[in-house]
C-alpha positions in Angstrom: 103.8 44.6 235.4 100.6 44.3 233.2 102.6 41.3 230.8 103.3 39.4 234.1 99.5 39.8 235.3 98.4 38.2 231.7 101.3 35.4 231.8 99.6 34.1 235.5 96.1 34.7 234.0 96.6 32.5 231.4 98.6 30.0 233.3 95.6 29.9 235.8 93.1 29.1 232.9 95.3 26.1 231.5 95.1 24.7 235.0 91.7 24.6 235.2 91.1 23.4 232.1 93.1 20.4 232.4 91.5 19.9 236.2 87.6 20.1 234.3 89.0 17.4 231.2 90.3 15.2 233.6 87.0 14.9 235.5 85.0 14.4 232.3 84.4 10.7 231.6 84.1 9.3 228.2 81.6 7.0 227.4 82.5 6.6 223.8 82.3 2.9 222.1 85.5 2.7 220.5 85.3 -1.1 219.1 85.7 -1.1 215.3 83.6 -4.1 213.7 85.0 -5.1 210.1 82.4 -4.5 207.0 81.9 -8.6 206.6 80.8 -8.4 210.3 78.8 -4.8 209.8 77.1 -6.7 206.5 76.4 -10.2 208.6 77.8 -11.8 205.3 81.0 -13.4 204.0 81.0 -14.2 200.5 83.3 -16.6 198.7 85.0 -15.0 195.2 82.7 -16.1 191.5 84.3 -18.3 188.8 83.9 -16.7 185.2 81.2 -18.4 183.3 80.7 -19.2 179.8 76.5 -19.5 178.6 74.7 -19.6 175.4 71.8 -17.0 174.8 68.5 -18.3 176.6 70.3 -21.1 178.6 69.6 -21.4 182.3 72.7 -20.2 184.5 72.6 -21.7 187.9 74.9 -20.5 190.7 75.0 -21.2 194.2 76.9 -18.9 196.3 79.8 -19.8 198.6 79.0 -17.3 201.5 78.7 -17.6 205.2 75.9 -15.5 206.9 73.7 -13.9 204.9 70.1 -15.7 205.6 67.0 -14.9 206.3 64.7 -12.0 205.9 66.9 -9.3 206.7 68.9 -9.4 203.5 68.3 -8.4 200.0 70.1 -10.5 196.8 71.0 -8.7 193.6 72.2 -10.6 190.4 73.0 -8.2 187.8 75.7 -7.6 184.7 77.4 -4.8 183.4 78.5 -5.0 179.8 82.0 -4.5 178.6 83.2 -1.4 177.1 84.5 2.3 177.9 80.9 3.7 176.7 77.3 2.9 177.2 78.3 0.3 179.7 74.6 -1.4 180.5 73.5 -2.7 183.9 71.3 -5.3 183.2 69.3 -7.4 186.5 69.0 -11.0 186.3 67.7 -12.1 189.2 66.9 -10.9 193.2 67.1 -14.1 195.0 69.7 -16.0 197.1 70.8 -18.6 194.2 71.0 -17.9 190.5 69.0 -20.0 188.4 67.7 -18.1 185.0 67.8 -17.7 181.1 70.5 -15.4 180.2 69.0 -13.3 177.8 71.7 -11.3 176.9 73.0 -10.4 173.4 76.1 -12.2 172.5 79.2 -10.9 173.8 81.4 -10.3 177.3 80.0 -8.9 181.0 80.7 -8.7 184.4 79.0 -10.8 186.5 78.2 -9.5 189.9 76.7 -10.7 193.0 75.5 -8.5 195.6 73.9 -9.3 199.3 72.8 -6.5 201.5 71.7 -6.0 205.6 68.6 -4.3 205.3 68.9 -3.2 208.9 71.8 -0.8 208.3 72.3 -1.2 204.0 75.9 -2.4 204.3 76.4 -4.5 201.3 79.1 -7.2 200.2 79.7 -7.8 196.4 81.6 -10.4 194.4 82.0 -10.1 190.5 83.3 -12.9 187.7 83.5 -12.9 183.9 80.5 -13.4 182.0 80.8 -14.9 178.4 78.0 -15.4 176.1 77.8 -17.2 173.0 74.9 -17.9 170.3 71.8 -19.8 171.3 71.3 -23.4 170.0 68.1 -22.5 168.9 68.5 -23.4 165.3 67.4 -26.0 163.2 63.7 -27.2 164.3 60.0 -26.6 164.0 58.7 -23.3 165.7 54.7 -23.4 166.7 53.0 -20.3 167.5 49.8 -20.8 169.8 47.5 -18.7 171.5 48.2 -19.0 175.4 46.4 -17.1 177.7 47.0 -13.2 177.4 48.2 -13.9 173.7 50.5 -15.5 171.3 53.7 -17.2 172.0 55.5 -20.0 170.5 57.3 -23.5 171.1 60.3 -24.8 169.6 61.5 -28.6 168.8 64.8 -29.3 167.7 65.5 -31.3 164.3 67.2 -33.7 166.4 64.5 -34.2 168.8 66.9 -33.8 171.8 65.8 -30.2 173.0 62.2 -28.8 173.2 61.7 -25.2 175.0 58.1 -24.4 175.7 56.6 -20.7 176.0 59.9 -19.3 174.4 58.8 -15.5 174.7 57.2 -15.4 178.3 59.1 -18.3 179.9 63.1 -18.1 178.1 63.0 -14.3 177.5 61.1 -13.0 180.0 58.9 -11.2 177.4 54.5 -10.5 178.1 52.7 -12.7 175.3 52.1 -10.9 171.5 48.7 -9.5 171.6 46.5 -11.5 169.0 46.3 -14.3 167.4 49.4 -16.0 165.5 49.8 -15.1 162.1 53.2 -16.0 161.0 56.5 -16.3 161.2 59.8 -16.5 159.2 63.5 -16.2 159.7 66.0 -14.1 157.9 69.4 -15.7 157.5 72.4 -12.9 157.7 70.3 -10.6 156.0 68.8 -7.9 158.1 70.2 -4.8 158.8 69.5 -2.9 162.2 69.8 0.9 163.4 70.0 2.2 167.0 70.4 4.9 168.8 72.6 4.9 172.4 71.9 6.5 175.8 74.7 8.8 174.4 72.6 9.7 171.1 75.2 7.9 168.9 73.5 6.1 166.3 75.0 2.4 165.2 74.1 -0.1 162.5 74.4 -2.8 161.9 74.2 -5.2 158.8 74.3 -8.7 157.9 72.3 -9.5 160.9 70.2 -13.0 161.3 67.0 -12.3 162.6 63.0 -13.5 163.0 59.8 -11.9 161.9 57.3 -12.7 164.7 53.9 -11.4 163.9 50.6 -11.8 165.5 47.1 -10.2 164.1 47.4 -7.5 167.0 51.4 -7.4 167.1 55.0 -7.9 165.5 58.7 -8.2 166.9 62.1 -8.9 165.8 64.6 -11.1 167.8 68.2 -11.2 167.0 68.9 -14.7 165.0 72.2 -14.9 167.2 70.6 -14.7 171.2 67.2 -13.8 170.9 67.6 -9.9 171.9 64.8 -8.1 170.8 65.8 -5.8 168.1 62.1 -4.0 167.3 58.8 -4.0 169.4 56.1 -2.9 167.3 55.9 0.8 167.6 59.7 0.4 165.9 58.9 -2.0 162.7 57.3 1.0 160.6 58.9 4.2 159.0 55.1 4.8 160.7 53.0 2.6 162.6 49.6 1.9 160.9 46.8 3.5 162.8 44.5 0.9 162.9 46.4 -2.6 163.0 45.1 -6.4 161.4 47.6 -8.0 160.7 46.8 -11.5 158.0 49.6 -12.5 156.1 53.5 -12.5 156.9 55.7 -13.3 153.5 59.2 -13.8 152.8 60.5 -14.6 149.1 64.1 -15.8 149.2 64.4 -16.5 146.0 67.8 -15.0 144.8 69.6 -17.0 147.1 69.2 -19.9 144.7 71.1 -17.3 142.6 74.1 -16.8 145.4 72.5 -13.7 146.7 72.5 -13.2 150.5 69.0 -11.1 150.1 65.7 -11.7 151.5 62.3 -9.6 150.4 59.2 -9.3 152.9 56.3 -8.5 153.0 53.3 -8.3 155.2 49.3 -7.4 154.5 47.6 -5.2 157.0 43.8 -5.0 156.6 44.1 -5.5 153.1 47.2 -3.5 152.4 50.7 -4.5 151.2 54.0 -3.6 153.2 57.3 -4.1 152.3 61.0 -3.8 154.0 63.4 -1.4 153.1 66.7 -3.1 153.5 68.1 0.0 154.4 67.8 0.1 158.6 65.2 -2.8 158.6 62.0 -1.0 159.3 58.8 -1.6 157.0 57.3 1.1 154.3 54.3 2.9 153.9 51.3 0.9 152.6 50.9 0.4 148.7 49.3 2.7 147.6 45.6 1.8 145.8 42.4 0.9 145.9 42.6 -2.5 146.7 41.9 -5.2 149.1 44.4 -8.4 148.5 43.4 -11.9 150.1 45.6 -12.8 152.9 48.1 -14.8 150.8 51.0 -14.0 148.2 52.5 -16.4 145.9 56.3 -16.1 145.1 57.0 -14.7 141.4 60.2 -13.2 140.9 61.5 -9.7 141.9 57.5 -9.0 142.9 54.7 -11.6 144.1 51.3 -12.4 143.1 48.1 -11.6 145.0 45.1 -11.6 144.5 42.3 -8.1 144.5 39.2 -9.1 146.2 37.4 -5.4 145.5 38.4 -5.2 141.8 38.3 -8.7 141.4 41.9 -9.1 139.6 45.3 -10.8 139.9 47.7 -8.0 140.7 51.7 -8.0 141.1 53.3 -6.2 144.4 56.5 -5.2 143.7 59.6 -5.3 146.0 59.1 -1.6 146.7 55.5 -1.7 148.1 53.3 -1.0 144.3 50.3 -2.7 143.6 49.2 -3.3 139.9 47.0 -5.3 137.9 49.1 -8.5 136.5 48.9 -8.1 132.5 49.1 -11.1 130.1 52.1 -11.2 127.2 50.3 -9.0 124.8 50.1 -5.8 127.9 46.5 -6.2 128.9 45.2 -6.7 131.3 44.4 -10.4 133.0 40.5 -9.8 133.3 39.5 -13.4 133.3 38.4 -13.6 137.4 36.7 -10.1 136.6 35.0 -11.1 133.8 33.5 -14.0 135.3 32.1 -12.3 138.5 34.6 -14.5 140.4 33.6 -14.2 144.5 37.0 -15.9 145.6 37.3 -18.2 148.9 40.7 -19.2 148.8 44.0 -18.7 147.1 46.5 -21.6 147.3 50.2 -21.5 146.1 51.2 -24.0 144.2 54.6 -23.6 142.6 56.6 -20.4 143.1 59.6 -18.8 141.3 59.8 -18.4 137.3 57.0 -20.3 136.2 54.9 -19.2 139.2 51.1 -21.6 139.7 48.8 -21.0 142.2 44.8 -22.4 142.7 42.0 -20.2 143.1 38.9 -21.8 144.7 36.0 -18.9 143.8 32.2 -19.1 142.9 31.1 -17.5 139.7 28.6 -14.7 140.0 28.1 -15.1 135.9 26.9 -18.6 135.9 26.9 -19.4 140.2 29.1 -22.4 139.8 31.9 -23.1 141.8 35.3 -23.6 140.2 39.1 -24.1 141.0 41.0 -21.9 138.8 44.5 -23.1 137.8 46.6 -20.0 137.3 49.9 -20.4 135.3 52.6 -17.3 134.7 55.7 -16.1 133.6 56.4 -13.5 136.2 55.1 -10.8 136.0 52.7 -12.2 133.4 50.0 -14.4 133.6 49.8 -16.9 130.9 46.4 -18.1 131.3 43.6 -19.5 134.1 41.9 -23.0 133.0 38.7 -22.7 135.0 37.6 -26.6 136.4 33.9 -26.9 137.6 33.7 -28.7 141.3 30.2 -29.7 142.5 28.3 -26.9 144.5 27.8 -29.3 147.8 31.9 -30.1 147.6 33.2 -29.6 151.4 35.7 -27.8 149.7 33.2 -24.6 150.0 33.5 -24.5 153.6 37.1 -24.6 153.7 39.4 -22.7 155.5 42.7 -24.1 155.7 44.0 -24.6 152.6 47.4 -25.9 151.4 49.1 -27.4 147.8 52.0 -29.5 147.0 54.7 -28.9 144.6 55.0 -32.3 143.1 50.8 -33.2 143.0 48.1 -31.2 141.5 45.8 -31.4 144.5 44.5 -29.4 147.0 45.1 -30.7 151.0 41.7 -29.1 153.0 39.8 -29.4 156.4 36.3 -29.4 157.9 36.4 -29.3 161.1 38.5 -32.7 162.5 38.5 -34.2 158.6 41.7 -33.8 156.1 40.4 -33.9 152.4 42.2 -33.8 149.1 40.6 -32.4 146.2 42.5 -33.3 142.6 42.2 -30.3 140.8 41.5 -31.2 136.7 38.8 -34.4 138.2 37.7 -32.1 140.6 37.5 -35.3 143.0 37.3 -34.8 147.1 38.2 -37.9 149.1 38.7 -37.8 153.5 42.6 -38.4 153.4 41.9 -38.7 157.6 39.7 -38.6 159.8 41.0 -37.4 163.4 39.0 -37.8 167.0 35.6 -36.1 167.5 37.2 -32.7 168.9 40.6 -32.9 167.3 39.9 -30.1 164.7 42.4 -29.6 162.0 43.8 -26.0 162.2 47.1 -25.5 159.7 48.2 -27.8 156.8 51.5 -27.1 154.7 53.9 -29.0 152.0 57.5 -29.1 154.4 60.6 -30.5 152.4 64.1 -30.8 154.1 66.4 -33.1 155.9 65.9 -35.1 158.6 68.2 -35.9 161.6 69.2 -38.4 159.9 70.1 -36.9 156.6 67.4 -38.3 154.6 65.0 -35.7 152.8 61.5 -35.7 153.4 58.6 -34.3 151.0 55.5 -34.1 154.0 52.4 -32.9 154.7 52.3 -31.4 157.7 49.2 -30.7 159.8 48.3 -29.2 163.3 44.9 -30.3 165.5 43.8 -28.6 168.2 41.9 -30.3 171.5 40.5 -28.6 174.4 43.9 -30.0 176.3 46.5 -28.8 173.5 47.6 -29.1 169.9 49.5 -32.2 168.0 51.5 -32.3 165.0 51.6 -34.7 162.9 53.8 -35.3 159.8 52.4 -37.0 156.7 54.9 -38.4 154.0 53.6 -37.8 150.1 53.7 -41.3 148.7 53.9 -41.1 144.9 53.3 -38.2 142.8 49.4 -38.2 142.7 49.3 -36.5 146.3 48.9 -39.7 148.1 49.8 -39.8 152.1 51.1 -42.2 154.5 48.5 -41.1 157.5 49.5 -43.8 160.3 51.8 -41.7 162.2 51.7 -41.0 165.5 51.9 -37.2 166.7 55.7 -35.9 166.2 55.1 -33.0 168.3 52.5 -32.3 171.1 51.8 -29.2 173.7 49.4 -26.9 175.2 47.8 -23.9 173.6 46.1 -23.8 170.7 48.6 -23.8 167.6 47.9 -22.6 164.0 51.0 -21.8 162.8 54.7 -23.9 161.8 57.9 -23.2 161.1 60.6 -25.4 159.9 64.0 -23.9 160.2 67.0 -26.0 158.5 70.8 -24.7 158.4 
C-alpha cells in the first residue's frame, strides 16, 4: 500500500513539472554568427616572400572589412626551428611597408587584424625567406645627426645610396658621440651567445663591422646587419670611464693567405685589443702611458706614439705596450731626447718597412720639425729630423693625412687643403673651398672603380651649415700632385668626419 502511495506521488510531481516547463518561455538568441562575421574581417591567404636584409617589404592585404578605428594590425615573424623559436614585430599598421631587419635565414610571416570591441582576431601566415643585404662594396660616412652618430652609405656603382642606415634601415637610436671610426672584418670574427634556453652558441668565420663613436661601439653582422654586440657586450669588461679616439684594424697577413684580422682601439689614452676567441675586446695595456690617437701598421704589433714619456712604443697583438728599440736593443730615445711636444702623427707606409711622419716642436731648441721615422718592425731604424718654419699653417693642423707613393703631408685650416713636402719642408694651398665649407677628414683611398679601373685618390670631406660633400682628388704624378676640379661625388646632411671605402 505505502509503494503504491510513492508510485502516484511521483507520477503527480512529473506532471506538474512538465505543466510549469511548458509555460516557461525562452528568450534565448540562438543565431550562431561565423568568426569572419564575429571579427568584421575577411582576409585573403599571403604569398611567401623572398627579401634581402634591410630592404623594404611592402604588402598590401587582400581583406574585406577590417577598416577603421576599431581594429588593431599586427605584422610579426616567428623564426624557424623546434627551439628558441623568436617572435619578432615588424610593423602595427594596415599595409606592410618596412626594412626587414632580420638575420639571414627562414620565418613565418604572419598577419593579424583584430575587433577591438570584442578581441576576435583573424590571422593569415606565408613563408618568409631572407637573404644577405646588398650593402657591400661602397663608401660608408659617419656624421653626427641630431641625438648622435650615424652613417650613410653609397654604392661603388652609384646606383643605391641609403641615408641614416642605423635609425632609419634598422630601426636603431643614434651612437652617443661623435664618429670615430669604422672598419669591416671580412669572414673573420667569431661570435658567442647565449639562448633564452641558456644554451650557449658560437659562431666563427663571421663578416662583421666595428662601429665606434667617442661615447659608443657596436657590431653588426656583415651578412644582414643584425646587431651582434651593443657596447656593454664588446669588453671581457667595459671601461669605466669611456673616450673613445682611435679605431684600428691591421689586415696584414691576408696578403700572406691568412683569413685573420687584428684590432685595436685607444680609449683615453689606453690600447685594447681583440681576442679572437668569442670576439669581445681585452683589458687595457697595461702602463704608464698616454698614445696619440693614431697607430701605424708594423707587422704582428703596431707603432704608436707615448705622448707622457715622449717615445715610440710597439703594441703588440695581445694588448702590451713597450718602448720600440733600435737594432742594437736600446732604446729609440731620439723624440725624448729632443723634448719633442708632438702635434700630429701621420702614417705613411705600413707593413715591413713601416714610415710614418711626426709633426712635433722641440722643447731643446723650440723649433718645429717633421720627423721622418723609418723601421724594420719592431725596430726603428732611425728619425731624420726636417726643420719647417715656425709661422707654417702646418702648426694649426688638425686633419692630417699621407700618401704612399709621395713624401708629403695633405693638411687643412679651416676651408683650405695644403700639402707640405716633407725633406723641402714647402707648404702650398692645394684648394681652396667656399667661405664656410671647412675641410673635416682627408685620406689616401686606392681601389677599383665601377668601371674596373684603379684609382690612387685623395679623398676629402667639407662640412657646411646644410651638410657635408665629398670629394675625390686623383694623385697626378708621384710628387703628390692633385687634380682638384671635381665636382662633389657624394653629398648629404649631417656633419661627416669619417670614410670608409669597402671593395669585395
Amino acid at each position: 500500500m505505502t509503494n503504491k502511495r510513492i508510485t502516484k506521488g511521483l507520477l503527480c510531481l512529473s506532471m506538474a513539472l512538465g505543466l510549469f516547463a511548458s509555460c516557461y518561455e525562452d528568450k534565448g538568441n540562438y543565431d550562431y554568427i561565423s568568426e569572419d562575421d564575429a571579427a568584421g574581417v575577411v582576409l585573403g591567404s599571403l604569398e611567401g616572400a623572398t627579401v634581402k636584409a634591410n630592404e623594404v617589404l611592402k604588402i598590401e592585404p587582400q581583406m574585406k572589412g577590417g577598416e577603421g578605428d576599431n581594429f588593431s594590425y599586427l605584422w610579426y615573424t616567428l623564426s624557424s626551428g623546434s627551439y628558441n623559436v623568436k617572435k619578432d614585430t615588424l610593423s602595427q599598421e594596415r599595409e606592410l611597408n618596412v626594412p626587414i631587419n632580420l638575420k639571414e635565414g627562414k620565418y613565418t610571416l604572419y598577419y593579424q587584424v583584430t575587433n577591438k570591441s570584442n578581441g576576435v582576431f583573424r590571422s593569415v601566415e606565408a613563408p618568409l625567406t631572407v637573404t644577405a643585404t646588398d650593402i657591400t662594396s661602397g663608401w660608408y660616412v659617419m656624421k653626427e645627426i641630431s641625438g648622435g652618430t650615424d652613417f650613410d652609405y653609397y654604392s661603388l656603382d652609384s646606383k643605391k645610396t641609403v641615408n641614416d642606415f642605423l635609425t632609419s634601415s634598422l630601426g636603431m637610436e643614434p651612437m652617443k658621440g661623435s664618429p670615430v671610426g669604422m672598419v669591416f672584418l671580412d669572414a673573420s670574427y667569431s661570435h658567442e651567445e647565449e639562448g633564452a634556453d641558456g644554451k650557449v652558441t658560437k659562431e666563427t668565420g663571421l663578416s662583421a663591422f666595428h662601429i665606434m663613436s667617442s661615447q659608443d661601439f657596436i657590431t653588426l653582422n656583415g651578412s644582414d646587419f643584425s646587431l651582434l654586440k651593443n657596447l656593454q657586450q664588446e669588453f671581457y669588461e667595459t671601461p669605466s670611464n669611456i673616450n673613445f679616439s682611435h679605431l684600428f684594424i691591421d689586415s696584414s697577413l691576408r696578403d700572406q693567405g691568412y683569413t685573420t684580422d687584428y684590432c685595436y682601439l685607444i680609449n683615453n689614452g689606453k690600447v685594447h685589443t681583440m681576442g679572437s676567441e668569442i670576439g669581445k675586446w681585452g683589458y687595457q695595456g697595461a702602463g704608464d702611458y698616454e698614445l696619440y690617437p693614431t697607430l701605424v701598421l708594423g707587422y704582428f704589433g703596431e707603432f704608436a706614439y707615448d705622448m707622457k714619456n715622449q717615445m715610440i712604443v710597439n703594441c703588440s697583438t695581445d694588448g702590451e705596450v713597450s718602448n720600440a728599440q733600435t737594432f742594437f736593443g736600446s732604446d729609440f730615445t731620439d723624440f725624448k731626447d729632443k723634448d719633442m711636444q708632438v702635434s700630429a702623427v701621420v702614417p705613411h707606409i705600413g707593413g715591413f718597412s713601416a714610415e710614418f711622419y711626426v709633426v712635433a716642436k722641440s722643447g731643446e731648441d723650440g723649433k718645429y720639425y717633421v720627423a721622418d721615422v723609418s723601421t724594420f718592425p719592431p725596430y726603428v731604424y732611425q728619425a731624420e729630423f726636417y726643420e719647417y718654419a715656425a709661422d707654417s699653417p702646418l702648426n694649426q693642423a688638425k686633419i692630417v693625412a699621407s700618401p704612399q707613393t709621395a713624401s708629403v703631408i695633405y693638411y687643412a685650416v679651416d676651408n683650405k687643403l695644403y700639402m707640405h713636402k716633407v725633406t723641402t719642408s714647402e707648404d702650398t694651398v692645394v684648394k681652396t673651398f667656399a667661405d664656410g665649407e671647412n675641410i673635416s677628414f682627408i685620406k689616401n683611398f686606392t681601389g677599383t672603380d665601377k668601371d674596373g679601373e684603379s684609382f690612387n685618390n685623395i679623398v676629402v670631406v667639407t662640412n657646411t651649415t646644410t651638410g657635408y660633400q665629398v670629394y675625390q682628388f686623383p694623385m697626378v704624378g708621384s710628387a703628390g700632385e692633385l687634380k682638384t676640379d671635381v665636382s662633389p661625388s657624394m653629398s648629404g646632411t649631417g656633419k661627416a668626419s669619417y670614410l670608409m671605402f669597402r671593395q669585395e
